[in-house]
The first five atom37 places (N, CA, C, CB, O) and aatype in JSON, in Angstrom:
{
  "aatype": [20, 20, 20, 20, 20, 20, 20, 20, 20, 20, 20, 20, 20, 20, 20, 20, 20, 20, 20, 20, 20, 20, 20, 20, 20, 20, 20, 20, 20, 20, 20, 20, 20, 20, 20, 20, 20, 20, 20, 20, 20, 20, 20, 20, 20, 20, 20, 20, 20, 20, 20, 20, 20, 20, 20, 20, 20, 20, 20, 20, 20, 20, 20],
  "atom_mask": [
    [1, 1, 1, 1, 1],
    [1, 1, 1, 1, 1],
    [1, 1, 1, 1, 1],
    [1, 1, 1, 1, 1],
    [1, 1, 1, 1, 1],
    [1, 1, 1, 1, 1],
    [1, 1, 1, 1, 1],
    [1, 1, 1, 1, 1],
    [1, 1, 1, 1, 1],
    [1, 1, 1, 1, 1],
    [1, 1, 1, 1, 1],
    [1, 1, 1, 1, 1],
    [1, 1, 1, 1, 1],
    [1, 1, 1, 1, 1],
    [1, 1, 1, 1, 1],
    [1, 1, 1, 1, 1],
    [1, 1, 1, 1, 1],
    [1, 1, 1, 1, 1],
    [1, 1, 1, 1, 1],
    [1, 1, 1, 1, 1],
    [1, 1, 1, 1, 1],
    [1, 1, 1, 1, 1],
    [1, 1, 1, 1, 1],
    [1, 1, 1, 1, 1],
    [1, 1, 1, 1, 1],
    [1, 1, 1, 1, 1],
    [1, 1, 1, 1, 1],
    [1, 1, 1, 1, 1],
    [1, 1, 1, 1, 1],
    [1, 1, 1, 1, 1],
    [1, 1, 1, 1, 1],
    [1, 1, 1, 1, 1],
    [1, 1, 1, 1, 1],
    [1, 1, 1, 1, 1],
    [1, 1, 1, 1, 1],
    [1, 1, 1, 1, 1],
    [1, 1, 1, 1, 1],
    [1, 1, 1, 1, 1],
    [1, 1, 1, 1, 1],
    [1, 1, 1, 1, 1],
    [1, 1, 1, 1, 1],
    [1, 1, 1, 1, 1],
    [1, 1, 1, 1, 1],
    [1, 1, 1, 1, 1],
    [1, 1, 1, 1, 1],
    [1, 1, 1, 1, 1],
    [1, 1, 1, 1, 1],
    [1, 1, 1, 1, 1],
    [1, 1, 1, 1, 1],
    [1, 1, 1, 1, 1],
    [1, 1, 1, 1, 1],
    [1, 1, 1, 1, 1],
    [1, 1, 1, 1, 1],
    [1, 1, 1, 1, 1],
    [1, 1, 1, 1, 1],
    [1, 1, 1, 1, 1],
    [1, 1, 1, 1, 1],
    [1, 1, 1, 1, 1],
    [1, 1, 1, 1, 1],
    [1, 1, 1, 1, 1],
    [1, 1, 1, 1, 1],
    [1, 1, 1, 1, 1],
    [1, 1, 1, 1, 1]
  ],
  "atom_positions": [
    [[71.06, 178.67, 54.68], [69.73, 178.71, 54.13], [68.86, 177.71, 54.89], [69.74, 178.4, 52.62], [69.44, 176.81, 55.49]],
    [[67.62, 177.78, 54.91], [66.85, 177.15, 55.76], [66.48, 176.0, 55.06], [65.77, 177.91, 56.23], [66.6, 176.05, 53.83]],
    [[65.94, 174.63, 55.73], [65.87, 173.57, 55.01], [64.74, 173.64, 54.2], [65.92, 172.5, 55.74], [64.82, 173.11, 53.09]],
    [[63.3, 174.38, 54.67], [62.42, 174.22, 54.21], [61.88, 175.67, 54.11], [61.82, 173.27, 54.8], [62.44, 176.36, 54.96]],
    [[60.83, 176.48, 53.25], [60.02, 177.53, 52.98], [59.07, 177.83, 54.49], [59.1, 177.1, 51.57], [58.49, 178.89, 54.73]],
    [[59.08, 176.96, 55.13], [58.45, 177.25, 56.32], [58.98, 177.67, 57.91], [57.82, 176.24, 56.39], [58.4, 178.18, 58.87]],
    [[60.22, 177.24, 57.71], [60.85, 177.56, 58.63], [61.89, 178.73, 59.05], [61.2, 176.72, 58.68], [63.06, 178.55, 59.41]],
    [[61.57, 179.31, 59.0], [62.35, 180.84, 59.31], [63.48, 180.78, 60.54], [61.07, 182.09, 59.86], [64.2, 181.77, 60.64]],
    [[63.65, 179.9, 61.3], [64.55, 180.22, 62.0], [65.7, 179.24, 61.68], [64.1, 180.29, 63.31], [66.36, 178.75, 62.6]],
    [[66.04, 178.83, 59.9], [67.24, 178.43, 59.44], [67.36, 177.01, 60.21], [68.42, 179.53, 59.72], [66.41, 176.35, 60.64]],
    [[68.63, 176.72, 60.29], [69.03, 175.15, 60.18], [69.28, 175.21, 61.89], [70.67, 174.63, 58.95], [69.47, 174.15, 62.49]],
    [[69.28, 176.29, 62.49], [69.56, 176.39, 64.58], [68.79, 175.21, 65.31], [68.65, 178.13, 65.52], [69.09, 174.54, 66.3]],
    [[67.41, 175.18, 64.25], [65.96, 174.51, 65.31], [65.37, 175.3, 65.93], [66.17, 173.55, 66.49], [65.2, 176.41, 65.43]],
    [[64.73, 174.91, 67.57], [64.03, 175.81, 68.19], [64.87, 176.89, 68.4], [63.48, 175.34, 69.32], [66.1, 176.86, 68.4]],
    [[63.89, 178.22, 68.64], [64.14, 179.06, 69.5], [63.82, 178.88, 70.99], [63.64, 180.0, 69.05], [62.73, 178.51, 71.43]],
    [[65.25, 179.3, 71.94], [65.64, 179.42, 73.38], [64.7, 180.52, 73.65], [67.29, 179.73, 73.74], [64.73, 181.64, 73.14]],
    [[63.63, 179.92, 74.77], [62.63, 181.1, 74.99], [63.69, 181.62, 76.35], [60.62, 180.55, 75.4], [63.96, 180.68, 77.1]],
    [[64.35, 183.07, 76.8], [64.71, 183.15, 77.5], [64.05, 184.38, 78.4], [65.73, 183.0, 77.12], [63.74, 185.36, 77.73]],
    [[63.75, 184.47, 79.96], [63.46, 185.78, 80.58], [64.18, 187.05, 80.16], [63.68, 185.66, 81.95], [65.35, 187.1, 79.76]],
    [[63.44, 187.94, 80.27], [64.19, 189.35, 80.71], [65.15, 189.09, 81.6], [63.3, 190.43, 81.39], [66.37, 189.2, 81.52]],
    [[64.51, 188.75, 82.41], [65.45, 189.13, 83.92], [66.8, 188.19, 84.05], [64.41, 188.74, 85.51], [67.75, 188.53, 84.74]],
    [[66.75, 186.92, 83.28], [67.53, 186.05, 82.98], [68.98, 186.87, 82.14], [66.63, 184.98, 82.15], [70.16, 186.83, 82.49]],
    [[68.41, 187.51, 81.09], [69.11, 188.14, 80.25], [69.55, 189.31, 80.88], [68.47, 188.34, 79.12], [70.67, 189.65, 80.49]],
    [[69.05, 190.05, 81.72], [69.77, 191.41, 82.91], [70.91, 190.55, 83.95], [68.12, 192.29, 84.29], [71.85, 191.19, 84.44]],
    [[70.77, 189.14, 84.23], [71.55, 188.78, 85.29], [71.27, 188.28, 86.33], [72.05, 189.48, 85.62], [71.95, 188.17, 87.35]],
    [[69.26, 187.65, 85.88], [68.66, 187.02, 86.67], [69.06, 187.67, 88.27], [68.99, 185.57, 86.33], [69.66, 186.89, 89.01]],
    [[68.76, 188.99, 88.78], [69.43, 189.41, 90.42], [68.1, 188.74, 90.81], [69.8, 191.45, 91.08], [67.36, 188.68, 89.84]],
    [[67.46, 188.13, 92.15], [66.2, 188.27, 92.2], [66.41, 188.17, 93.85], [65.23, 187.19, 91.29], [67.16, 187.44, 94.49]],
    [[65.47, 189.16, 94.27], [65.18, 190.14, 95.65], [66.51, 190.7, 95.81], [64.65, 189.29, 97.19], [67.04, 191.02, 94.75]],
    [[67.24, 190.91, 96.97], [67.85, 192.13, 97.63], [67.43, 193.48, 97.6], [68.94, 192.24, 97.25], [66.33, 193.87, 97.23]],
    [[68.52, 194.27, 98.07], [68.08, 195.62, 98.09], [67.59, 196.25, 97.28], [68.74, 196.27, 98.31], [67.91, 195.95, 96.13]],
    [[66.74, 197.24, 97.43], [66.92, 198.19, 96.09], [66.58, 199.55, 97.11], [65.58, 197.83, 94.46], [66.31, 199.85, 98.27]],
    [[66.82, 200.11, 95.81], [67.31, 202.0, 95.6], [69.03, 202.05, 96.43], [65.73, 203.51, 96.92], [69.81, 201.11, 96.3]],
    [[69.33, 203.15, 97.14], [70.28, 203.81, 97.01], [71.18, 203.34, 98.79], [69.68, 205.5, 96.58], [70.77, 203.77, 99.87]],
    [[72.11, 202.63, 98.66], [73.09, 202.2, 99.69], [72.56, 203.25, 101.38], [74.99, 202.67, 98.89], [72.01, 204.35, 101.44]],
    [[72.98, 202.42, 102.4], [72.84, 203.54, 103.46], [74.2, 204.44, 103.43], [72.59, 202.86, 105.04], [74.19, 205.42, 104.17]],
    [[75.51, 204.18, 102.56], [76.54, 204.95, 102.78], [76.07, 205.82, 101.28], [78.15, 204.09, 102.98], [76.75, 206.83, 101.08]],
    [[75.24, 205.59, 100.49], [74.66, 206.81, 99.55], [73.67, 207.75, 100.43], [73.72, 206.15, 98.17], [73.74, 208.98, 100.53]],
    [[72.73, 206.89, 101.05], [72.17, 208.16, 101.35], [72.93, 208.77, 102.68], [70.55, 207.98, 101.56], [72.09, 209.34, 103.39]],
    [[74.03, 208.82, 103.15], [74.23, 209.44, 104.35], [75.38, 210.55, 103.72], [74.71, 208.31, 105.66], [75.72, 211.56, 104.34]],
    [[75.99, 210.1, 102.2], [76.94, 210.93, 101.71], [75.64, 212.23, 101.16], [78.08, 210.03, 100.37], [75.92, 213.43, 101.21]],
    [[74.39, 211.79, 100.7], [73.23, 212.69, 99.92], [73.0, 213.61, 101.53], [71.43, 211.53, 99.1], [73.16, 214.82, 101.64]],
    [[72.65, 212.78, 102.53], [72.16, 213.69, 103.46], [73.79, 214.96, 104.22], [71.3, 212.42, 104.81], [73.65, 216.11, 104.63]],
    [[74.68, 214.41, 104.15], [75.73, 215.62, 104.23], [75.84, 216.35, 103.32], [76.95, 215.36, 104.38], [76.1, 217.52, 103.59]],
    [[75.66, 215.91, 101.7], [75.81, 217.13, 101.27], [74.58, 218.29, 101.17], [76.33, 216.88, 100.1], [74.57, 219.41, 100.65]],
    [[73.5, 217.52, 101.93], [72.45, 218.62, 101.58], [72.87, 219.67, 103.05], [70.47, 217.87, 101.49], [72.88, 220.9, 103.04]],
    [[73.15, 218.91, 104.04], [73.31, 220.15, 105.58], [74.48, 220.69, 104.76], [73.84, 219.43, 107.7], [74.13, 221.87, 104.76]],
    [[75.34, 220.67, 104.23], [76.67, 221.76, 103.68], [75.67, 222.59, 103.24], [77.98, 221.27, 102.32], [75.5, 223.75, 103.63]],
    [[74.92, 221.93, 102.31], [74.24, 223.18, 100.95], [73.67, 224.3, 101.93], [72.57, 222.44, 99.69], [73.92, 225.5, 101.89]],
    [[72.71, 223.51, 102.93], [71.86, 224.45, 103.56], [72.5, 225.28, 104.41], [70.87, 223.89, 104.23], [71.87, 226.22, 104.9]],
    [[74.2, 225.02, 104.81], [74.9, 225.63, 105.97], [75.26, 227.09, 105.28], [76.33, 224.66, 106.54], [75.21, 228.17, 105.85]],
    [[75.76, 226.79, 103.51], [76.29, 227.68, 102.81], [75.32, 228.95, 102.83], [76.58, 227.11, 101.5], [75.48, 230.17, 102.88]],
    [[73.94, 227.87, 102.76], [72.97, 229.36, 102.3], [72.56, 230.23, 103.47], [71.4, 228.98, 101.55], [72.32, 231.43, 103.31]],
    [[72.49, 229.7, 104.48], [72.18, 230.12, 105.52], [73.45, 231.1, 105.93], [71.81, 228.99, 106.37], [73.07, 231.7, 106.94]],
    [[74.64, 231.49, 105.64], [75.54, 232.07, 105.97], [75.59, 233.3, 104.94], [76.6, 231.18, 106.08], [75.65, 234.5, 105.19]],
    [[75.55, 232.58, 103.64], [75.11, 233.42, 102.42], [74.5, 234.52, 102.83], [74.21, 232.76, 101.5], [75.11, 235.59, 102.93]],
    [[72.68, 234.3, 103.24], [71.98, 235.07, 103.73], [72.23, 236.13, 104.85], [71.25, 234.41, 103.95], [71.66, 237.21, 105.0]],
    [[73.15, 235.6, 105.53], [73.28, 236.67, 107.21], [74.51, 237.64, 106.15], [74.29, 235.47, 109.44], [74.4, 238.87, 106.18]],
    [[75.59, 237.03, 105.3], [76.63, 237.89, 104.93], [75.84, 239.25, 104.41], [77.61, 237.16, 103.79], [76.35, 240.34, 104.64]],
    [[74.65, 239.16, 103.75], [74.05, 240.41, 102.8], [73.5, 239.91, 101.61], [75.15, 241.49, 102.34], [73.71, 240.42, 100.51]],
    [[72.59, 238.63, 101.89], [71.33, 238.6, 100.69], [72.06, 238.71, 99.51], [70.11, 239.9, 100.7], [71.36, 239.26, 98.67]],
    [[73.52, 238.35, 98.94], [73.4, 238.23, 97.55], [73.8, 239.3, 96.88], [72.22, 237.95, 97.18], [74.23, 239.17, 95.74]],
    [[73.74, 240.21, 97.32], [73.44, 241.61, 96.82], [74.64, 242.58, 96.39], [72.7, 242.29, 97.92], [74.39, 243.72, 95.99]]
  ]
}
């Protein structure tokens, strides 16, 4: 219970003002977005995709 009617944050004392970013793990600068071995695995799988369709197409449109 708190010592007094005015104090709402109980018998602790102050409140620890803390950052966001402190509380995520404080990272601050490096990289950001997606690794060069992400995007080079994203850019092979898109030439497969496009190799498939492109073969797709000459076999007979799907059809």
């Amino acid at each position: 219970m708190a010592r007094n009617g005015d104090n709402l944050l109980g018998l602790g004392g102050q409140r620890n003002t803390v950052s966001r970013g402190a509380l995520r793990g404080g990272k601050k600068g490096g990289p950001t977005g997606p690794s060069a071995q992400a995007q080079d695995h994203r850019s092979e799988l898109l030439r497969k995709l496009k190799e498939k369709n492109e073969k797709a197409k000459e076999d007979g449109g799907g059809e």
